[in-house]
C-alpha positions in Angstrom: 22.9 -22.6 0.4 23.3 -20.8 3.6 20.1 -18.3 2.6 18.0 -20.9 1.9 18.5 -22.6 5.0 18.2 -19.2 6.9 14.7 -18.1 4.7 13.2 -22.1 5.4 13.8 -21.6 9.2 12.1 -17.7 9.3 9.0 -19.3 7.2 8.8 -22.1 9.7 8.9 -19.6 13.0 6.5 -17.3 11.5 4.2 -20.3 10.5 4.3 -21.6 14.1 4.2 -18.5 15.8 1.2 -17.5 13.6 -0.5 -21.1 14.4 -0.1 -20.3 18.3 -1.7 -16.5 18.1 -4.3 -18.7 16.2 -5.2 -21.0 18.7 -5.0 -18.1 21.8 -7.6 -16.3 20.0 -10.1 -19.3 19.0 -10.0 -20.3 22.7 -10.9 -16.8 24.0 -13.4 -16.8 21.5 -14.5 -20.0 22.6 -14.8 -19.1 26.4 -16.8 -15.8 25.2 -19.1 -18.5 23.8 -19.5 -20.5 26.4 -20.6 -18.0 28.9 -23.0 -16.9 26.6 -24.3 -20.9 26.4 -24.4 -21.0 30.0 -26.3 -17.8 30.5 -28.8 -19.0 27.9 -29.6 -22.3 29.8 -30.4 -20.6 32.9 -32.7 -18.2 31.2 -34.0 -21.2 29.9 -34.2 -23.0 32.9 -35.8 -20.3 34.6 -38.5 -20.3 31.9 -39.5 -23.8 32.6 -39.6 -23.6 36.2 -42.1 -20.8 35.8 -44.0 -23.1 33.0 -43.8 -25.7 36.1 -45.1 -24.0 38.2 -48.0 -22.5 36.0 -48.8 -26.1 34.5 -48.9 -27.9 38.4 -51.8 -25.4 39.0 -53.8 -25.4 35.9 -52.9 -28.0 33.5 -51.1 -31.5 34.6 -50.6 -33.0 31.1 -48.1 -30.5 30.3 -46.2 -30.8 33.2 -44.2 -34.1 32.1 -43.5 -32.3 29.4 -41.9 -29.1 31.4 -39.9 -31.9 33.7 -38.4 -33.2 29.9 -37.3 -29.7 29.0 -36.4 -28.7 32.4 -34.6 -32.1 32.5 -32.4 -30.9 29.2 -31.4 -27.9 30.2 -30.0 -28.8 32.9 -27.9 -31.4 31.3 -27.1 -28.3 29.0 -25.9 -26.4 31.3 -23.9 -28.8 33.2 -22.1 -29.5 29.9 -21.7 -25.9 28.9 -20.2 -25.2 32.3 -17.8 -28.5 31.9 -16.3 -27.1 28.6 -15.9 -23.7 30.2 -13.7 -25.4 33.1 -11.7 -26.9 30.8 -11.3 -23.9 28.4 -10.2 -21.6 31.0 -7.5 -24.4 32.6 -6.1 -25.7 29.4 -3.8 -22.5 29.2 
């Protein structure tokens, strides 16, 4: 009876320590991620202020368009930066 008791509580440490190395790696994983997100919407955002600024010269009916995108990847980035905050301070 003794054994079993003993075997039961190394299955459950091993299952919870496994679980936590589990989550410490998905979250670095995740904050690897989110850089890369962020760096992507301010390439992006870069591109559309160059559209912008192309567009307010030489054609105007593509420039509400630019203001949409430029508008989303802001919101983007703000976001990605958000869930970056919070990944880093979680742990």
């Amino acid at each position: 009876m003794n054994t079993k008791l003993t075997i039961l509580l190394a299955a459950g440490l091993f299952l919870a320590v496994g679980t936590q190395a589990q989550g410490r790696f998905d979250n670095r994983r995740d904050i690897r991620h989110d850089r890369m997100e962020v760096r992507h919407d301010r390439n992006d955002i870069r591109y559309d202020r160059n559209e912008m600024r192309h567009d307010r010269f030489y054609d105007r009916r593509d420039l509400a368009h630019d203001r949409r995108d430029l508008y989303h990847d802001r919101r983007n980035l703000r976001f990605d930066r958000r869930d970056l905050y919070r990944d880093r301070n979680c742990y």
